[in-house]
N, C-alpha and C positions, 0 to 999 in steps of 0.2 A: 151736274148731278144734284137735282134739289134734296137728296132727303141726305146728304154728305155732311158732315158735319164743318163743314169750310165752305166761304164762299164761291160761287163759279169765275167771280171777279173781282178786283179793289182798283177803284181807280185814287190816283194822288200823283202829283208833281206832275198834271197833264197827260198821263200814259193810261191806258188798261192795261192789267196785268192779270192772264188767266190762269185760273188752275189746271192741272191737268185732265186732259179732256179724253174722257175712252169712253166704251160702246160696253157699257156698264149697266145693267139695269138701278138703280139709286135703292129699293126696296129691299134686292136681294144680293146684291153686290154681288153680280155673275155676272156673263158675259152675253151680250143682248144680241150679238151679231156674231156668226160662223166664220165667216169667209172674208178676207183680206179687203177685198173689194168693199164689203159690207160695212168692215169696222170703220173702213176710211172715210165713207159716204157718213159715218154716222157722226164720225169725230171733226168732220166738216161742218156738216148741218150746226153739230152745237158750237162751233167756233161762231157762224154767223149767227146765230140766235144768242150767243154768251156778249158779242161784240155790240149786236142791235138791243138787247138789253142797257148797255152802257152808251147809248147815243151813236154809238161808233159803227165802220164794217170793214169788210176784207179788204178796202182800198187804204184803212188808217195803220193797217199790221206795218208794223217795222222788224217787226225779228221775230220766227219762230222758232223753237225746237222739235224737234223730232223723236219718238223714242218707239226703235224696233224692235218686237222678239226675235226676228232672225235679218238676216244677211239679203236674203232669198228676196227680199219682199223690195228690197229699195230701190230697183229699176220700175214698180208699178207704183211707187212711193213718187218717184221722183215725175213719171206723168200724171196721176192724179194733182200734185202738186203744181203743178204748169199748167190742168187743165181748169183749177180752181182761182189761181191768182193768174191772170189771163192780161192784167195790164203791168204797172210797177209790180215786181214780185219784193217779199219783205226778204231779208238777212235771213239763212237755214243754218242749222245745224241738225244732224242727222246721226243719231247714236244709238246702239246694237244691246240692247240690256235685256237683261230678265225682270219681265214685267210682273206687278205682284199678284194680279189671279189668273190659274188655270187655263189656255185659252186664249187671253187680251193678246193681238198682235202688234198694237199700236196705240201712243198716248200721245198727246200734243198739248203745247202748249204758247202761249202767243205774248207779245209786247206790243200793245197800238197807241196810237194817237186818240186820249179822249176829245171827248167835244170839246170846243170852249164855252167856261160857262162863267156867267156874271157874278160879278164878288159880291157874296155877301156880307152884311153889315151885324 
């Protein structure tokens, strides 16, 4: 979310480490997508745009979390999720909360492997 007042990233001690990632418009802090399917696609998308931003991609993730508004949703949670990380899949955890706007059904967040990069002097 660029207009968030946190980063979408920090990378240190070799990892990425993302903020949480929802189907948020950044301007008006609503909800940019309807439908379950929608949010997931969007909270995907910006996983790999937040990861290729830091040099990184969906093959360096080592652990994600998961955060549901319902119950209902984690059997299309759980194949979107298979159909995204389609080779090594990262460490899940997958947890049932009240998400804080009207709407959001799903927020993620990730731990990957950053590049390596040359030490500066």
């Amino acid at each position: 979310m660029s207009g968030a007042p946190f980063p979408a990233a920090r990378v240190g001690g070799g990892l990425v480490f993302t903020s949480g990632l929802a189907a948020i418009d950044p301007d008006t802090l609503t909800v940019s997508a309807r439908s379950f399917g929608e949010q997931v696609e969007a909270v995907l998308g910006q996983l790999d745009k937040v990861l290729a931003d830091a040099g990184a991609s969906r093959a360096d993730v080592l652990a994600l979390d998961c955060f549901l508004a319902e119950r209902r949703w984690f059997s299309e949670w759980n194949a979107a999720f298979a159909a995204f990380f389609t080779t090594a899949a990262p460490a899940r955890t997958t947890t049932v909360v009240t998400l804080p706007i009207d709407g959001l059904l799903i927020e993620i967040k990730a731990i990957a492997l950053a590049p390596h990069q040359e030490e500066r002097s």
